[in-house]
C-alpha positions in Angstrom: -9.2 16.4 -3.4 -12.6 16.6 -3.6 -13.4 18.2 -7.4 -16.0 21.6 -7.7 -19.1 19.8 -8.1 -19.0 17.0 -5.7 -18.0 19.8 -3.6 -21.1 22.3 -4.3 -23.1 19.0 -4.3 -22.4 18.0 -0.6 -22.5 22.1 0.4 -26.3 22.2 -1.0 -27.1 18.7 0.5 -29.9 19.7 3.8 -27.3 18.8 7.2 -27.8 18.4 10.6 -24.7 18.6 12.9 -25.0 16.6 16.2 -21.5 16.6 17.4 -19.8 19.9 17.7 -17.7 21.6 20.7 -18.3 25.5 21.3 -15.2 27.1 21.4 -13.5 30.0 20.5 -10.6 33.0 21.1 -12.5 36.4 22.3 -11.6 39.5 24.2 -8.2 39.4 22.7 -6.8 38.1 25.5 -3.2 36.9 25.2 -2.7 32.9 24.1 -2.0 30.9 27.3 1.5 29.3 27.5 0.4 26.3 26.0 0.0 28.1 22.4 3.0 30.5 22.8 4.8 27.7 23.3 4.7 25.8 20.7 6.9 25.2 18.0 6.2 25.8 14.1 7.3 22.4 13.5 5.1 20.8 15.7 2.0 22.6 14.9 -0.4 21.3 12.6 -2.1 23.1 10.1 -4.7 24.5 12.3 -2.0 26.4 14.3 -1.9 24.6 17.1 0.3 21.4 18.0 -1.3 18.3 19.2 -1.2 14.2 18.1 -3.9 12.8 20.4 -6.5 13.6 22.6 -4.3 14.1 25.8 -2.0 17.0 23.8 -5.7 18.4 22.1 -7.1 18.6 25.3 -3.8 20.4 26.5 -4.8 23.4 23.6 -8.2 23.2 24.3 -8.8 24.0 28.1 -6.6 26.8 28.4 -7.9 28.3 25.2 -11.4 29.0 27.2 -9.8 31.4 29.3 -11.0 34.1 27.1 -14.7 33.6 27.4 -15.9 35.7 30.1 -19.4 37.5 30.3 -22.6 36.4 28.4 -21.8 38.4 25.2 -19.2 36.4 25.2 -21.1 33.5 24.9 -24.1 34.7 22.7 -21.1 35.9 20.4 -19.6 32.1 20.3 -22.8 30.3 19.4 -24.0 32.7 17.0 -20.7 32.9 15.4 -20.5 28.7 15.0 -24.4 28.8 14.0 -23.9 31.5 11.2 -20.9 29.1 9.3 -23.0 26.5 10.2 -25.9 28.2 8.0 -23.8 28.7 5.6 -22.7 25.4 5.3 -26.5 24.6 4.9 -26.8 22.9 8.6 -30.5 23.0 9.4 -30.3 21.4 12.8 -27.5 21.7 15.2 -27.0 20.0 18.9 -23.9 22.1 20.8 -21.9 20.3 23.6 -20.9 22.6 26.5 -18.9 22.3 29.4 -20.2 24.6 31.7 -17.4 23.2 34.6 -14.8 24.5 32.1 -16.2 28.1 32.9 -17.4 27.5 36.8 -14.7 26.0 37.4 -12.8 28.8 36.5 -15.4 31.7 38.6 -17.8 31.9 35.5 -21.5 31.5 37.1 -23.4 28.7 35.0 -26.3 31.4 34.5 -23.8 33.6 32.3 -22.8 30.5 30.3 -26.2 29.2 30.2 -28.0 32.6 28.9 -25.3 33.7 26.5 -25.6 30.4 24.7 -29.2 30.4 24.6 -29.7 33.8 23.4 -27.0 32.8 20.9 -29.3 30.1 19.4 -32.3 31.9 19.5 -30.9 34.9 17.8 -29.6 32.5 15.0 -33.3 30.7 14.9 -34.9 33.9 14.3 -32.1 36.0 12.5 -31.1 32.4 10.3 -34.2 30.4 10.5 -31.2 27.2 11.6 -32.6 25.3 14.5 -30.3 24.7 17.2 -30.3 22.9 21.0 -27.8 22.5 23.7 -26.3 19.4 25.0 -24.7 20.1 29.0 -21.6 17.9 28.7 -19.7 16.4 32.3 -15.7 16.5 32.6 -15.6 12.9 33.1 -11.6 13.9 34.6 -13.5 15.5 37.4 -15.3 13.6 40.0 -19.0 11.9 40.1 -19.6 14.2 42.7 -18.8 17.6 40.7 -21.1 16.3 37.6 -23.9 15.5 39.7 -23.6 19.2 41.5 -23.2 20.5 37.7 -26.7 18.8 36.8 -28.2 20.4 39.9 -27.2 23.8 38.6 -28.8 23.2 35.3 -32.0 22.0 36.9 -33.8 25.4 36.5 -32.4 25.6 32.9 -34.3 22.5 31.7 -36.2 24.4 29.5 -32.8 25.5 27.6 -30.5 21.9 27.2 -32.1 19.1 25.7 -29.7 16.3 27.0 -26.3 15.6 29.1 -23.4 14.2 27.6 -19.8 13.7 28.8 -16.7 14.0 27.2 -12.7 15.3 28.3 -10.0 12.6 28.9 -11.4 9.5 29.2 -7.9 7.5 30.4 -9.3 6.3 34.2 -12.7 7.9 33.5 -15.1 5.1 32.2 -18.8 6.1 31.8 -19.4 3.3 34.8 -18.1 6.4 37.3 -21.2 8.7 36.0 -24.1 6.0 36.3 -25.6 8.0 39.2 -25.6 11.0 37.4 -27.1 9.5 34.5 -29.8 8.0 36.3 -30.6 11.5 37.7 -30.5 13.1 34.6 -32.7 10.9 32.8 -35.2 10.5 35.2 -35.1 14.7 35.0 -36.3 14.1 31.5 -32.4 14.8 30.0 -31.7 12.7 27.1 -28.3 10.8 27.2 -25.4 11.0 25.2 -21.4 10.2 26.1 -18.5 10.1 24.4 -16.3 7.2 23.7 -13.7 8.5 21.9 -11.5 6.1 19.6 -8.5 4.1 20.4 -8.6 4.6 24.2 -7.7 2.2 26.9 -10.4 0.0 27.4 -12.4 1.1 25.0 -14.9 -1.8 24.1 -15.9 -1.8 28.2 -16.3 1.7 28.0 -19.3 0.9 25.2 -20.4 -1.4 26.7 -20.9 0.2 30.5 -21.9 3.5 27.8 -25.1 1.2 26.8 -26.1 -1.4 29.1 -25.7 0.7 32.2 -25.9 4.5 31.3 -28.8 3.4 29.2 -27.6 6.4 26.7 -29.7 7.6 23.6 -26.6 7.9 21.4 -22.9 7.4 21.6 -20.3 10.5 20.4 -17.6 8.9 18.2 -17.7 5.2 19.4 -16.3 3.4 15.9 -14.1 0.8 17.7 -17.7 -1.3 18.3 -17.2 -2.3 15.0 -14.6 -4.5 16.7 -17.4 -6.5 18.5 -19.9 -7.7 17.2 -22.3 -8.3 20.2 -22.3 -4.5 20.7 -22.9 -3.8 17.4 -25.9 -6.2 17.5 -27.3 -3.8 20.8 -26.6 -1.0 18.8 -29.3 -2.3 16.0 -31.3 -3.8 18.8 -31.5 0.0 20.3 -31.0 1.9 17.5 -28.4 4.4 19.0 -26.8 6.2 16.2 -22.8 7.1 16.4 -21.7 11.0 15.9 -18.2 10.2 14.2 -16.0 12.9 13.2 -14.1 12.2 10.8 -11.2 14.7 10.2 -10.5 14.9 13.7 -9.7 11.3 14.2 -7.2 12.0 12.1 -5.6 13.9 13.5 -5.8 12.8 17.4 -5.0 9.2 15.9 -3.3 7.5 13.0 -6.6 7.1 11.1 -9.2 8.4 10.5 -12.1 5.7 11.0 -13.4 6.1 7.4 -13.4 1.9 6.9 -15.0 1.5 10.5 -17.6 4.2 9.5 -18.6 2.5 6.2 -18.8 -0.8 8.2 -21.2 0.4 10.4 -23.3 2.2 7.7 -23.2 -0.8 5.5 -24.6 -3.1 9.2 -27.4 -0.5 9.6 -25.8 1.2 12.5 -27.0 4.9 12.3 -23.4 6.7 11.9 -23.5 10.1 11.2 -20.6 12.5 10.3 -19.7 15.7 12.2 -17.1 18.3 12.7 -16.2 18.5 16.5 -14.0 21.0 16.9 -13.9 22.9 13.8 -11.9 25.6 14.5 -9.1 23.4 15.6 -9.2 21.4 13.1 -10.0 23.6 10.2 -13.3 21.2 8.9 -16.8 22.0 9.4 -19.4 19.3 8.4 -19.6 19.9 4.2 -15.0 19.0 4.9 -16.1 16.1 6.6 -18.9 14.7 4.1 -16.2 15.7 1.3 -13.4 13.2 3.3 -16.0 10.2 3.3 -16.7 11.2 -0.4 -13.1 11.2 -1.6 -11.2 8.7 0.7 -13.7 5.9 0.9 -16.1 3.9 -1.6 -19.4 5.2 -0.3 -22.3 5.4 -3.1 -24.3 8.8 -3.4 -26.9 7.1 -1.6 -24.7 6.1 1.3 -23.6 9.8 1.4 -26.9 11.2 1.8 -28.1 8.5 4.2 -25.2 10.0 6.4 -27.6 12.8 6.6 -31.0 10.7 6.7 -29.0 8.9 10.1 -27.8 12.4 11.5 -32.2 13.5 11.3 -33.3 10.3 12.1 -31.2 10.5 15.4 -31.5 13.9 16.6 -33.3 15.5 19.8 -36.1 17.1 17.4 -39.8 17.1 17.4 -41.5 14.4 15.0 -42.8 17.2 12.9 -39.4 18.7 12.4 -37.7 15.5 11.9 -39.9 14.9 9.2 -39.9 18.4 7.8 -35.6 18.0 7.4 -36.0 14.6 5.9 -38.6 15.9 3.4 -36.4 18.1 2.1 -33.2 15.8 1.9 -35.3 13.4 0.0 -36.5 16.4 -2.6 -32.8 17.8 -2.8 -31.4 13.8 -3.4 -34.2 13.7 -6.6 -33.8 17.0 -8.0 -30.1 17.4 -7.9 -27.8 15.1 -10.4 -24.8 13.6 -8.3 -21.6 14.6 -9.8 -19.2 11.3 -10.5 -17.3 10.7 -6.7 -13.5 9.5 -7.1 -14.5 6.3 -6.5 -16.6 5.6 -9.5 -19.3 4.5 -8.2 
């Protein structure tokens, strides 16, 4: 366990969170099947039962049921951006999945606006800066997604890139090239997930940058296993979002090695929370899991935060703002001794 001052040490340290999920339980609407379900000796500590991403995404889906109107929303994005303050994040980027909602009779204006008056209540309530990223179900077809990004069209002002995520088993990022294209030439920056351990993985990379042509790649750690695509990677500089706590609990691992790897290559990893509520870790649980469970140095902790600035979809000015005061905090603040020694 991470000891008191390494703790308070990574909760002062200036953060920016580029891989996170809104989500949450509102309106007190009854638990879907899939929760009531469930039995105590299956469930892990977060409360709800799942071993991989097929059995999260199982929780997760259902579990939107009980966002409905734009207070809704507002109410889940201010909520996240408030712990998130707290937590010392001074940058967030916010996946959504407005097909979720649509898909189930929720127009994508009342997703849209509650989210952004979310974020700019928290900008001017918080002073955190905050931007949305419009993520495809990759499980749904080409067709849907590219219909999706036509919705968002005269919302441009509001999401600063597309992503895509949900179960990638048949669903490589190959089937969304179209889309892509569209979006990027629509002035979307590009993101997609490539979540770990998943058939076909190292293809899914590699279609992920050579023929979506992305800025950035969410999770991604199983490059590490080829070295050509690492070698892009650097060429490119695309930075990773990893999430640490979560891989382990949708795998057997939770990446840390494959993380330090990468850092130690010059690949701009970053670490993240995901899906926080689920998994009971924001982003000072995650820094305080790559502290304790891996030989990082101090300055390979806080240059997990110099990647996660140096990456994000943020003005020069404000880039260089953040970084200016990670450098000050790393020279005024004494770095309590890590478990490792080092």
């Amino acid at each position: 366990m991470a000891s008191s001052d390494l703790k308070a040490w990574i909760a002062g340290m200036p953060k920016a969170e580029l891989h996170v999920h809104l989500e949450a339980e509102r309106n007190n609407l009854p638990l879907p099947p899939s929760l009531t379900s469930l039995s105590e000796s299956s469930q892990h500590e977060s409360g709800y039962a799942f071993h991989d991403l097929t059995s999260f995404l199982a929780v997760y889906y259902p579990n939107l049921s009980v966002l409905q109107t734009e207070h809704d929303f507002r109410d889940l994005a201010l909520t996240y951006l408030t712990h998130a303050h707290g937590q010392n994040i001074k940058h967030a980027e916010l996946f959504f999945d407005p097909q979720a909602h649509t898909g189930r009779g929720i127009p994508f204006p009342t997703v849209l606006r509650g989210y952004r008056l979310g974020l700019t209540t928290a900008q001017r309530t918080l002073g955190i800066s905050a931007s949305l990223i419009m993520c495809f179900l990759r499980d749904h077809s080409a067709e849907y997604a590219m219909a999706t990004l036509m919705e968002a069209l005269p919302f441009k002002d509001a999401i600063i890139g597309v992503g895509l995520d949900s179960d990638e088993r048949d669903n490589p990022p190959s089937k969304f090239a179209a889309v892509f294209q569209r979006a990027s030439k629509e002035g979307f920056l590009l993101t997609t997930h490539c979540d770990i351990d998943q058939p076909n993985s190292l293809a899914h990379i590699r279609q992920a940058l050579t023929e979506l042509q992305v800025d950035r790649i969410d999770h991604g750690t199983n490059i590490v296993a080829d070295d050509e695509l690492v070698c892009i990677a650097l060429q490119k500089g695309i930075g990773l979002t990893c999430c640490p706590v979560s891989n382990s609990v949708v795998t057997a691992d939770f990446k840390g090695r494959e993380i330090v790897a990468l850092l130690r290559r010059g690949v701009k990893v970053t670490v993240n929370s995901d899906d926080p509520a689920y998994f009971r870790a924001y982003a000072n649980e995650n820094m305080e899991k790559m502290a304790v469970e891996t030989d990082l140095t101090r300055k390979e902790l806080v240059q997990l935060q110099r990647n996660a600035f140096a990456i994000s979809w943020i003005s020069t000015w404000r880039r260089n703002h953040f970084l200016a005061l990670l450098d000050e905090y790393e020279r005024s603040t004494s770095t309590p001794e890590l478990p490792n020694g080092i």
